[in-house]
N, C-alpha and C positions, 0 to 999 in steps of 0.2 A: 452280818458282813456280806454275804454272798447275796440276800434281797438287795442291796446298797448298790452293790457290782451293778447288776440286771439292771436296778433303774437306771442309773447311769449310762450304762448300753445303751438300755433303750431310748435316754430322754432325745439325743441328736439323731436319731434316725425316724421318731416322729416329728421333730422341729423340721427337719429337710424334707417330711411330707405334707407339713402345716406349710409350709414356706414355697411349695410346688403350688400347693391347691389355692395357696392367696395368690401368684404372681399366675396362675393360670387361669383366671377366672374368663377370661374373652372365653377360651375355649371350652369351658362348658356353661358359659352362656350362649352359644351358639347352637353346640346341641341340646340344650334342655329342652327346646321344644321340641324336634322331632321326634327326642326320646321318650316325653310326655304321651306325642300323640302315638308311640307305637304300643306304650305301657295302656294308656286307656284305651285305643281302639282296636289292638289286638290281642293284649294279653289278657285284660280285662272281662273284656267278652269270652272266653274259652270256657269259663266258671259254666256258663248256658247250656255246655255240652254236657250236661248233667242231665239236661230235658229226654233227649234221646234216649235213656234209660227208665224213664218217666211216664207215665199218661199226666203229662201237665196241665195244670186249669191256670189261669189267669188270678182267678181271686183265691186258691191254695198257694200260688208260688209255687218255684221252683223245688223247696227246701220242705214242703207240706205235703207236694203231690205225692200218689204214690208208687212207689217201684213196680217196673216192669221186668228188668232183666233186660233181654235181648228180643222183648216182644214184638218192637216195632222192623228190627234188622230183618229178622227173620218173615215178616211179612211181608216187606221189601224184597226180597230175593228168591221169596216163592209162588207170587204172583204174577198173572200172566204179562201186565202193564208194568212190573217192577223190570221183569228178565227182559221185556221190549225195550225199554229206558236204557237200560246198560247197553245189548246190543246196540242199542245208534250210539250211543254216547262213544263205546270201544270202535264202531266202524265208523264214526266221523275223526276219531283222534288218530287210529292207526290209517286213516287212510290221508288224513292233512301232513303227517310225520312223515309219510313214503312219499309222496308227491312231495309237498312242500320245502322239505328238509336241505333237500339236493341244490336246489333251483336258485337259492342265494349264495351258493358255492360257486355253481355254474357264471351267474353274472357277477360275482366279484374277479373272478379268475379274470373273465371276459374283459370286464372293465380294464385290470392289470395290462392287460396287452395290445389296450389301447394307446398308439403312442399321439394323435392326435389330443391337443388338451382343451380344447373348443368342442370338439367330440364329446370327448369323454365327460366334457362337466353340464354337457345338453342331453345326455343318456343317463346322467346320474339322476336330474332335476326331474325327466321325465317319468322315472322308475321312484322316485320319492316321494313325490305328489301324493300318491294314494293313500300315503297310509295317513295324513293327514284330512283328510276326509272324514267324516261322521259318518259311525256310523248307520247312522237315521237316512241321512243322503247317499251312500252308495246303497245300502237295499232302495230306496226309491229310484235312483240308476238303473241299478236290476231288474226291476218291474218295468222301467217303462223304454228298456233294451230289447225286452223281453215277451210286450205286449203284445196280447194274437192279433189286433189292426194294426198297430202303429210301431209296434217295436222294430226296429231296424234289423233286429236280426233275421224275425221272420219274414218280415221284405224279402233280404237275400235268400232266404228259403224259397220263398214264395218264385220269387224271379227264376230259381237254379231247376223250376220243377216241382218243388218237394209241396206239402202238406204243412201248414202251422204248424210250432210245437207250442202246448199251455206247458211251458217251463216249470210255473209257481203251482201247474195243476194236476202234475204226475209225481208221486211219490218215489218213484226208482229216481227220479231227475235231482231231487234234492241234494243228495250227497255232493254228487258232481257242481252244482251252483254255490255250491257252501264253501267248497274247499277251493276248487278254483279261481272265485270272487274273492278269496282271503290269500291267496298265493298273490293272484295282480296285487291287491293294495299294499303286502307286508314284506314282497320279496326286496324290495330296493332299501327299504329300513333295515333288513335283516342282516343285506349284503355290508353295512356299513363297517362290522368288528371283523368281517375278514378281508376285506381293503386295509382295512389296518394292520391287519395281523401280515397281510401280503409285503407290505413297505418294509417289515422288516426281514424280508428274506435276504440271506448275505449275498452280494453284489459279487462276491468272489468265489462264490459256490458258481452262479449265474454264469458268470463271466466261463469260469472252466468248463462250462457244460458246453458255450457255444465254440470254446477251442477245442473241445474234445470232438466236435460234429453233432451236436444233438440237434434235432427239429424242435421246433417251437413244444409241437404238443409230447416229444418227451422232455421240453426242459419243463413243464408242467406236470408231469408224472412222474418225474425223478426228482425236482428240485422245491417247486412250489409247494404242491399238495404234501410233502411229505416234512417241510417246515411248517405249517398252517396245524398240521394235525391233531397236537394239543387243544387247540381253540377248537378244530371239529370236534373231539370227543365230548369236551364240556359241556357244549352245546347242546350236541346229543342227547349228554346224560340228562339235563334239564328238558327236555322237550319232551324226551319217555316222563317224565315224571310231570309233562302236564297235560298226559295224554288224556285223563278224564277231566280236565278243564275247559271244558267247551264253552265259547263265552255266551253269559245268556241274551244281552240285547239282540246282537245279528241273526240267533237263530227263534227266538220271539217273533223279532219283527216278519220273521220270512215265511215263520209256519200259517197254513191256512186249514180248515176243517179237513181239506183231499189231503195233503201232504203228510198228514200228524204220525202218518203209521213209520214215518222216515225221520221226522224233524223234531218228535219229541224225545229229549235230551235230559239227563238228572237234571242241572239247574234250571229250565224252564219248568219240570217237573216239582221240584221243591216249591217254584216259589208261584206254583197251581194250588199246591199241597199246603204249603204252610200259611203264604197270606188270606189266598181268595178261597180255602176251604178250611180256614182256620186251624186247621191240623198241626201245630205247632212241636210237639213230641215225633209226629213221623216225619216232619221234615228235618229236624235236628239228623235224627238218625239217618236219614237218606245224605245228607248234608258231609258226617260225620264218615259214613262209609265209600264216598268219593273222595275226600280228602286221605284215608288209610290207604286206600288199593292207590291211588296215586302217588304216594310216599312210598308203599314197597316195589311198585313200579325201580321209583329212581333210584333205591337201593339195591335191589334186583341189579341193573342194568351198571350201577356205579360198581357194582364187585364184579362183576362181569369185564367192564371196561378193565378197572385193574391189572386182572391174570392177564386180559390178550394185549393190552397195550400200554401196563406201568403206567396209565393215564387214569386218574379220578378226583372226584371233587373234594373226597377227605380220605 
């Protein structure tokens, strides 16, 4: 009697999930494929990071090769060319993070207080440009900005007094061209979620700031920036956590045999290491140990965020 009950329970409360999922089907026919391609091309592949633990061969497989343990990490991080990789890798991302971070704050705010709208939408299009750029053609910009005959900049050197600089040909210089060049093309994309985030500051918070006496730049430090601030923190937390994500084409394309003691980076490193010297087991792991420290990065800094600002991602 009581099995009877239960199915009875239960038959209309699957029928009203049978009856959801027929009359729903547009919607997951729409996502089936990007779900497809995130199950085969991201989850799919993870299985790999088994190699990292491995000395893998090609014709043993992944599942034949034999165990290493921690052989390959551990030789990564005690080698003179592994602890050089990381150092550029941590002072190309802490130093795009510090520069960079601010700078789409700065020109969104800016923009904001633009009351010209002819202005402001020929300061947007200028500042957005770049980032749509390739980029294969902004490094070929760079070099030929930069060229010790013909680069315009060292004209202006040349004209002001000074000495050529070989930009592409001094190591200490790289940093500074990597993070710079990536501030112009990315700062006016970046600015665009706190433009948005700005619109919605309350109009009668604003209003009372200017009856109360305030100047522009405290109704900007008392009213703007301190409504936006959730969106800064987010932000944030996401940017520490891709602080070892150095992208590999633009610092590929830029590195030359003088520069390498500056511009070699994990991922241009792995994919030295894993393609063109066939080292497939240490690049997993090299691979494998920029993805960890990047993750507890943004958990580091997401608990962090929390205690000082009741602001975090989860």
């Amino acid at each position: 009697m009581g099995d009877k009950s239960v199915r009875n329970a239960v038959r209309p409360y699957t029928g009203a999930r049978l009856w959801a999922w027929s009359h729903g089907w547009q919607f997951w026919l729409i996502i089936a494929l990007p779900l497809a391609y995130i199950v085969i091309f991201c989850y799919v592949p993870m299985g790999g990071i088994l190699m990292a633990f491995k000395d893998y061969s090609p014709r043993r497989g992944i599942w034949q090769s034999p165990w290493v343990g921690l052989k390959w990490f551990k030789q990564f991080v005690t080698t003179p060319s592994g602890l050089t990789v990381i150092v550029n890798t941590l002072r190309l991302g802490f130093y795009s993070l510090i520069a960079g971070f601010p700078i789409p704050i700065l020109l969104a705010v800016a923009l904001n207080e633009i009351r010209s709208l002819h202005f402001k939408k020929t300061v947007q299009m200028v500042t957005y440009a770049p980032y749509f750029i390739s980029v294969v053609v902004m490094v070929g910009m760079l070099m030929q900005l930069t060229d010790l005959r013909i680069g315009i900049i060292n004209r202006i050197i040349t004209i002001l007094g000074g000495q050529p600089v070989n930009f592409f040909g001094e190591a200490r210089i790289f940093p500074h061209l990597y993070v710079w060049s990536g501030i112009w093309q990315t700062m006016g994309y970046s600015s665009i979620i706190y433009i948005a985030a700005l619109a919605g500051v309350s109009k009668e918070t604003q209003e009372a700031a200017v009856v109360d006496g305030a100047s522009r730049v405290q109704r900007i430090w008392h009213v703007d920036l301190p409504a936006i601030r959730p969106t800064i923190v987010i932000l944030l937390i996401f940017n520490c956590g891709s602080i070892m994500s150095i992208g590999f084409e633009k610092t590929y394309l830029m590195q030359n045999p003088i520069n390498m003691a500056t511009a070699e980076v994990i991922s241009t490193f792995v994919y030295k290491v894993g393609l063109q010297n066939a080292n497939y087991s240490f690049s997993t792991a090299v691979g494998l140990f920029n993805s960890v420290v990047g993750f507890v990065l943004m958990v580091a800094v997401n608990q962090i965020s929390k205690k000082l600002t009741d602001t975090s991602v989860w």
